[in-house]
Every structure is written in C-alpha cells, then in structure tokens.
C-alpha positions as CSV (number, residue, x, y, z in Angstrom):
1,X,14.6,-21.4,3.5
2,X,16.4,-19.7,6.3
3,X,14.6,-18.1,9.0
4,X,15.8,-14.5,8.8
5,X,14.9,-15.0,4.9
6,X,12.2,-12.6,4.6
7,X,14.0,-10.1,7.2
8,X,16.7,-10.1,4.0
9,X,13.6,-9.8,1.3
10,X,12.3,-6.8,3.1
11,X,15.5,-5.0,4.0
12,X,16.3,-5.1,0.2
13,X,13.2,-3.7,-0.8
14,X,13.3,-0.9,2.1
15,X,16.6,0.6,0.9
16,X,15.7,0.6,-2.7
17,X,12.8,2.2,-2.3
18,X,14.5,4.8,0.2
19,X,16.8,5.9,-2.6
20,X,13.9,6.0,-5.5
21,X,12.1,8.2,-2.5
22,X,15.6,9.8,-2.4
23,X,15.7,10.6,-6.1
24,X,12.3,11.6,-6.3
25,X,13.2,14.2,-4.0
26,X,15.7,15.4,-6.0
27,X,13.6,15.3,-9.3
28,X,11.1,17.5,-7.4
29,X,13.9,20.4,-6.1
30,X,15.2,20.8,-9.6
31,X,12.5,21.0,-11.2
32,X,13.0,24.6,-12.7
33,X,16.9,24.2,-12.5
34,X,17.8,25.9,-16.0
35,X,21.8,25.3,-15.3
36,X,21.8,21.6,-14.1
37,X,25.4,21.0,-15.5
38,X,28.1,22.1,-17.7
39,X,28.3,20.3,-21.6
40,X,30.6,21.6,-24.4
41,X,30.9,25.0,-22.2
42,X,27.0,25.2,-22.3
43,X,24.3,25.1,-19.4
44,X,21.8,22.5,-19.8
45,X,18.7,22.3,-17.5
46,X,18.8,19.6,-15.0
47,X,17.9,16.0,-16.6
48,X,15.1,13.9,-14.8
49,X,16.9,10.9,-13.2
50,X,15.0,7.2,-12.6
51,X,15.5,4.5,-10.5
52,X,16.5,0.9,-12.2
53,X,15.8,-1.7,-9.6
54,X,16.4,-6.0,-10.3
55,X,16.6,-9.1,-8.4
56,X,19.3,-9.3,-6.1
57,X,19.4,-13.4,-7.9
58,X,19.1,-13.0,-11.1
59,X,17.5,-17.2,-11.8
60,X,16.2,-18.8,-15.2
61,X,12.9,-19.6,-15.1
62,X,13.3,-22.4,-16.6
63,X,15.5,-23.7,-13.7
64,X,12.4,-21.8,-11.1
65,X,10.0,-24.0,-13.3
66,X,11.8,-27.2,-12.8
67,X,12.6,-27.0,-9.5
68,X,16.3,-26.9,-9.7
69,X,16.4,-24.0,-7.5
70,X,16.8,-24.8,-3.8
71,X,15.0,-21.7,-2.8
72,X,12.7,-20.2,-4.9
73,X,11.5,-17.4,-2.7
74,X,14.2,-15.0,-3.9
75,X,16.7,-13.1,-2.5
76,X,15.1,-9.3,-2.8
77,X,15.9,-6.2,-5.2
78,X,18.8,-4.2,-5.5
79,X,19.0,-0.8,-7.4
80,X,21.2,-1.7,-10.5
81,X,21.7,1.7,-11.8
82,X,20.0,5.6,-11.8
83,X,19.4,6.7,-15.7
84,X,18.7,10.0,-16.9
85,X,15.3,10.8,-18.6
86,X,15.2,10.6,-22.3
87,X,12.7,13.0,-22.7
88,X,12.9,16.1,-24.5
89,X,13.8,19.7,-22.0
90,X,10.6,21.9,-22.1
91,X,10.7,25.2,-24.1
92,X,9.2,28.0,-22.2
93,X,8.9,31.4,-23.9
94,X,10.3,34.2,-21.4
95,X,12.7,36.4,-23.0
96,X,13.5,38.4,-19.9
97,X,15.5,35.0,-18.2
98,X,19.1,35.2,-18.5
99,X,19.0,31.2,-19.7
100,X,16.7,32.7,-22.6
101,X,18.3,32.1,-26.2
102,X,17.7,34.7,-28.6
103,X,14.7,33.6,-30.0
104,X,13.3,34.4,-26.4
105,X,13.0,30.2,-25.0
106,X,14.2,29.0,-22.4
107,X,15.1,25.2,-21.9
108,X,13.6,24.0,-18.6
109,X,14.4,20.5,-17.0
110,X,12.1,17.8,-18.1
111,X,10.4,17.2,-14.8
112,X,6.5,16.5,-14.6
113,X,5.7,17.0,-11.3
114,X,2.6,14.9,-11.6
115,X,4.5,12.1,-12.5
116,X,7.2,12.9,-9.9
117,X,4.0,13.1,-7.1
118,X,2.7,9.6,-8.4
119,X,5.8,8.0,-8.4
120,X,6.5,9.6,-4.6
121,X,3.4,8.1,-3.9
122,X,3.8,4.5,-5.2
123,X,7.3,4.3,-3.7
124,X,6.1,5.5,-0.4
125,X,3.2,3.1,-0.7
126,X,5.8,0.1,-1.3
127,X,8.0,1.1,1.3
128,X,4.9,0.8,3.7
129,X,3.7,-2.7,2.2
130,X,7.6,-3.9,3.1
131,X,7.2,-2.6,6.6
132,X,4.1,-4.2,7.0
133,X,5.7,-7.7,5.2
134,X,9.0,-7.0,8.2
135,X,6.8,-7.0,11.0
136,X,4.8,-9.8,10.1
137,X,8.0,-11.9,9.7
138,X,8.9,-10.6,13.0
139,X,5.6,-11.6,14.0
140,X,6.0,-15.3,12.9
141,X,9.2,-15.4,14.4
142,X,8.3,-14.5,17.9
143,X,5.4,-16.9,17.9
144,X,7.7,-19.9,16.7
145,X,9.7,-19.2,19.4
146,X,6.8,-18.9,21.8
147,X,5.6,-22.4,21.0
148,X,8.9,-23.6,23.0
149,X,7.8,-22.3,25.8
C-alpha cells in the first residue's frame, strides 16, 4: 500500500460527490421547468437526472477473497455515467399555463424536492466523512514523519 493511498481514496470520493452535489443543484433549479428540451418539435418538462458512481478497480471477489489482489484497499469511486429519471412527469391541472394541453394539464418535471433535499443531505454528509477520512491520513502522515525526528 502506498503512502499517498488514502489521499487517492478520498480525492475520488470528494469529486464524485461534488458533481452528485452539483446535479442535485440542478435537479432543485428545474424543478418547475415545463420546456426542459426539445423532442419530435415538442417541449417536454425537464427530466430528473442521477448520479451513477463505481469503483475506480473494478476486482472479483473471488480474487479479493483469495488474496490474489496485492492491495485490497481499493482505488476509490469514479462517476460512471449521469441517467435520467424514469419516472413518470407530474400532471398538474392549470388551464391558464401556456404548456397546458387542451384538456387543461400541464406536464411538470418529475422532481421531488424531498427526495432532491435528502439526497443534498446525504451527499453533503459523505463529502464531510471524506474530509474528515483526508485529514486523518494527513494526520498519520505527519506523525510518521515526526517519529524521524
């Protein structure tokens, strides 16, 4: 295990969670955008988006289990892709909208701001926890190099 290891580890995590913070954001300031984008010459209402994060080292367990793996600790997350929300647009009667069809609905995005607020809060909670986890490797660091002293 190298040294700077868990400097890597928490770098990674840091800059993932930075863009699902990011992305939250953006969930949160479209949330009543009715005219997200342009499809077949049609508005549609802007779509949720998500944050898909993996391991950087993608090993078998198999190979963790039997100890084939040099290093076991990992190598930290990366953000593999951002997916749109599958979930259905929210009908809202107001016929007086100009996005109103003529039944008097209008498609809103499919943003829950409670879940958008929770998910702020556990990615800001993670990005804390990784700070905390850098500074304690820092920590360690500075004290190994004390003992030469």
């Amino acid at each position: 295990m190298r040294l700077n290891n868990g400097f890597d580890i928490s770098s990674s995590a840091l800059t993932a969670q930075r863009l699902r913070m990011d992305v939250i954001s953006s969930n949160i300031a479209n949330a009543d955008t009715t005219r997200g984008r342009m499809v077949d010459g049609k508005w549609v209402p802007y779509q949720r988006k998500l944050v898909v994060m993996e391991p950087k080292a993608q090993v078998p367990f198999q190979q963790v289990l039997q100890g084939s793996v040099r290093d076991a600790t990992g190598e930290g997350i990366k953000v593999s892709r951002i997916t749109e929300d599958t979930a259905p647009f929210k009908q809202v009667y107001n016929p007086t909208h100009p996005d109103a069809d003529e039944n008097g609905f209008v498609q809103l995005p499919n943003v829950d701001m409670l879940k958008e607020m929770v998910d702020m809060m556990s990615a800001t909670r993670s990005y804390e926890a990784n700070v905390t986890a850098l500074n304690a490797s820092k920590s360690m660091l500075t004290k190994a190099l004390e003992i030469g002293r």
